[in-house]
N, C-alpha and C positions, 0 to 999 in steps of 0.2 A: 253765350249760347252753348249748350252742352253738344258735346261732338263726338267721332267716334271712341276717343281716349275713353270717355264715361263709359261706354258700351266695354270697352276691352279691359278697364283697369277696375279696381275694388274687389267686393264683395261679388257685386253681381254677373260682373264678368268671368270672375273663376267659377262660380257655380255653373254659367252657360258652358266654359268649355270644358270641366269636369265633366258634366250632362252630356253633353254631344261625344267626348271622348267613349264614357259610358256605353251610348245607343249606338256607335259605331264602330264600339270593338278598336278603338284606335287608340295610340300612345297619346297622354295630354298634350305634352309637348308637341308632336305631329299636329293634333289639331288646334290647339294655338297659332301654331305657323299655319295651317290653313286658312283659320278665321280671320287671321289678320291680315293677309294676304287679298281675302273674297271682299272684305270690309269696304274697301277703297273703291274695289272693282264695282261693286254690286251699287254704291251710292252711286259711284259718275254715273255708272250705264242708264240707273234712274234718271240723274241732272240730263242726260242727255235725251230721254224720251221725255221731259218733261219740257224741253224745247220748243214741243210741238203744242198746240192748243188740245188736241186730242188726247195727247201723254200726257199730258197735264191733267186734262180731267181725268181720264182715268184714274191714272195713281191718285187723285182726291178724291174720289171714289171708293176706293179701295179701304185709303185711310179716313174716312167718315164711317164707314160701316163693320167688316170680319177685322181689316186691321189698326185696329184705334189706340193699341198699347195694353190691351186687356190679358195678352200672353206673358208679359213681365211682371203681371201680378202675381205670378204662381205660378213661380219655377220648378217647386218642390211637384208640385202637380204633376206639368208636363212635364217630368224625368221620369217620377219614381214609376218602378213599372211599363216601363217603356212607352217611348212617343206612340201616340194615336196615329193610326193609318194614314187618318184623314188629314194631320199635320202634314205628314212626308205626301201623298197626292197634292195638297197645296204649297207645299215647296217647288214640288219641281213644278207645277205650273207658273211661279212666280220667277223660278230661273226660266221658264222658255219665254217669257212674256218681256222680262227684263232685260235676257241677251241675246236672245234672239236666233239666229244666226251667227254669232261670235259664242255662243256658247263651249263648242267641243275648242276655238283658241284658247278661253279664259282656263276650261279645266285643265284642256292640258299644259298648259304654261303655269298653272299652279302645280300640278303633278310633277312636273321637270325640277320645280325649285323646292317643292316639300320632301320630295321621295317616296310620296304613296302615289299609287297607282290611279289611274282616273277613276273609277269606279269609287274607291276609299274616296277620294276629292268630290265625286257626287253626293256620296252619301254625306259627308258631313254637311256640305250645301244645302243639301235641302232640307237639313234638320233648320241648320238657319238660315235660310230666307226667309219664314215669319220671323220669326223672332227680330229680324234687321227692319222688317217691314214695321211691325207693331214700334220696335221704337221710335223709327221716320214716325207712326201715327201719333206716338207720345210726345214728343217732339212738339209736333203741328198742334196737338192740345195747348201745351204749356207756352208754346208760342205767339197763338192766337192766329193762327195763319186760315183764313177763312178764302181765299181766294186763289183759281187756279196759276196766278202771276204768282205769288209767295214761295211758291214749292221747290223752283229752284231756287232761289236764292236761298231758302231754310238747308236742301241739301247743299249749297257751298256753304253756307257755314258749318254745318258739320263734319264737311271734311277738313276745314281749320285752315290758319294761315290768311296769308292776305291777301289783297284779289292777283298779284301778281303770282303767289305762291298756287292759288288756286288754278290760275292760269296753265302753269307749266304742270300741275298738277293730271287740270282737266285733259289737255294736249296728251299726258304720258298715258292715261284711262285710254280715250280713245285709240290711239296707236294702235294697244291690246285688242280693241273691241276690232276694230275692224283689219286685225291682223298682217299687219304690218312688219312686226321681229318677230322673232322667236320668241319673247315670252321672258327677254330681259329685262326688261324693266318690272316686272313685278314687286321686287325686292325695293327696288326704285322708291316706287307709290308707298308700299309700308313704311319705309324709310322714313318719308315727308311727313306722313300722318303720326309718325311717331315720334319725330326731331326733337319735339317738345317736353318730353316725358322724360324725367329722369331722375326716375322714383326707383328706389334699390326693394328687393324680394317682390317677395308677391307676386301676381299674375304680371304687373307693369316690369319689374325688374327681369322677367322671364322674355317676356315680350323684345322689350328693349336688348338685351343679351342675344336674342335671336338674330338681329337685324343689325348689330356692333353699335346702340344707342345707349 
């Protein structure tokens, strides 16, 4: 099952944060450690609303209809020329809907460990949170997941590992969300989702180098 490494390494990954770098005036490197940081966060807090029977359908909701993976087809699109409005209002309605209330911990516990400001850490956010959303819908395409019991399990695998690893995984997401430390364990989470990668240059070797993988 493809997970977030696919999202963050290749081809398609350095274009999204070349892109996002771009529309927010930001260093690549900055938002790589961003993205890879919101990655881990932005799946649990989904696995975690998808808990619920109602979180559940929604986010298949969601992803049957605006987020079905149709935004990965055409990066070139949405970059050149700057993101549409309408992408960034649907960002950040997909960060308040996703965290909720833990929102101002996650940005600023990513703010503390990137070195941009919260504001800088919104904005790249809400470039991608479709973009993480359409893939979760791509995803549920290629995986056949027709039902609202599927969704969380499709997001543990995505965040990789095994269910014990997913465990201590899910446990460290939560802490965050419901703000518990300070916002140390971030680096934590990236860590795990990246343990596995140990692929030299490119966006992966960047990544990896960020986080001492």
């Amino acid at each position: 099952m493809a997970g977030i490494l696919d999202l963050l390494t290749g081809d398609t990954g350095q274009r999204i944060v070349q892109g996002v770098s771009r529309e927010t005036n930001q260093p690549e490197d900055k938002t790589a450690s961003v993205v890879t940081m919101a990655l881990p966060l932005l799946m649990g807090a989904m696995k975690r609303n998808a808990q619920t029977p109602q979180g559940a359908a929604g986010l298949m909701g969601a992803l049957n209809n605006k987020h079905d993976g149709s935004i990965l087809d055409n990066l070139g699109g949405l970059f050149d020329g700057g993101v549409n409005d309408d992408i960034k209002v649907d960002g950040l309605g997909i960060l308040g809907h996703v965290l909720g209330g833990s929102q101002d911990n996650v940005v600023g516990a990513i703010s503390k460990k990137s070195g941009l400001d919260s504001n800088s850490v919104m904005n790249i956010l809400q470039v991608m949170a479709p973009i993480v959303l359409g893939y979760l819908g791509k995803q549920k395409r290629q995986q056949n997941v027709s039902s609202d019991s599927g969704i969380e399990s499709l997001l543990g695998g995505m965040l990789g590992g095994g269910k014990k690893q997913q465990r201590k995984q899910q446990s460290l997401i939560e802490s965050l969300l419901d703000g518990d430390n300070d916002g140390s364990v971030v680096d934590d989470i990236a860590g795990m989702v990246l343990s596995g990668n140990k692929k030299k240059g490119g966006l992966g070797g960047m990544l990896g180098g960020l986080f001492g993988n």
